[in-house]
C-alpha positions in Angstrom: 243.8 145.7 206.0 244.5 144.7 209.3 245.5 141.4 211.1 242.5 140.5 212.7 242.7 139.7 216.6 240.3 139.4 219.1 240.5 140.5 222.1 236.8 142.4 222.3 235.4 142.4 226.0 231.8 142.9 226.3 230.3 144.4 229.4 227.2 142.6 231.2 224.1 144.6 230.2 225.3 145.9 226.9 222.5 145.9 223.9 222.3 143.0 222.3 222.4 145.2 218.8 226.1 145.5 220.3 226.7 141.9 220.9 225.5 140.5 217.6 228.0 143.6 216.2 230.7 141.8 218.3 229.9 138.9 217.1 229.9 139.5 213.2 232.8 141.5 213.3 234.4 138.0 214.6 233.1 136.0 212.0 234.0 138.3 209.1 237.3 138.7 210.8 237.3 142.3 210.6 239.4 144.5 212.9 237.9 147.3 214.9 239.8 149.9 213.0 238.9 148.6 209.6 235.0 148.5 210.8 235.1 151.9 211.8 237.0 153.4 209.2 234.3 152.0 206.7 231.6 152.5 208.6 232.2 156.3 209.4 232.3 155.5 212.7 235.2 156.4 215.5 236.8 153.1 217.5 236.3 154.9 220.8 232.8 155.1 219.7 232.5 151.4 219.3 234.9 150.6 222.5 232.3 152.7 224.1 229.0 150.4 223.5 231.5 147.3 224.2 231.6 148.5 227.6 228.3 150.0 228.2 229.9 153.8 228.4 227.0 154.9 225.9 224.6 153.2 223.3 224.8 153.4 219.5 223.1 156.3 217.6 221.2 154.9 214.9 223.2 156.2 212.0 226.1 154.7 213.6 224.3 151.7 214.0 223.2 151.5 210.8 226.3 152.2 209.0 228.3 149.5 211.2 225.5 146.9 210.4 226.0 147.9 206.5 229.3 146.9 206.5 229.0 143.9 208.1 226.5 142.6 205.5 223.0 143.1 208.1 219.9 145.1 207.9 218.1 146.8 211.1 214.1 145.9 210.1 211.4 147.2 212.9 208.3 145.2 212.7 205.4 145.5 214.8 205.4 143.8 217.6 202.1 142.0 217.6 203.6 139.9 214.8 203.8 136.6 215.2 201.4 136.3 218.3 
């Protein structure tokens, strides 16, 4: 495993799917490489939703989130109103 550092800049606008990523990753203290690597998904993939360059597929998504210990759930959005 790596030495974690963190030097992740997030560009304005980005999805917040991305951000809460960001943020995970920081608090499991994972490195961008290792995340990737177990996730099945390429760093210049994830560099590229860190700076707004594309958004994530949901497979990618998906497996980046499984790694980190989260689940995407879709709920109707008249819940809760």
């Amino acid at each position: 495993m790596r030495q974690f550092r963190d030097r992740s800049i997030i560009a304005r606008g980005v999805h917040p799917l991305v951000r809460r990523i960001v943020d995970e990753r920081r608090r499991h203290q994972v490195a961008w490489a290792d995340l990737g690597a177990r996730a099945g998904v390429s760093v210049t993939t994830m560099h590229n939703w860190r700076t707004g360059r594309q958004r994530p597929k949901l497979d990618e998504l998906e497996a980046v989130l499984n790694v980190l210990d989260l689940k995407l759930v879709v709920r109707s959005a008249s819940v809760g109103e």
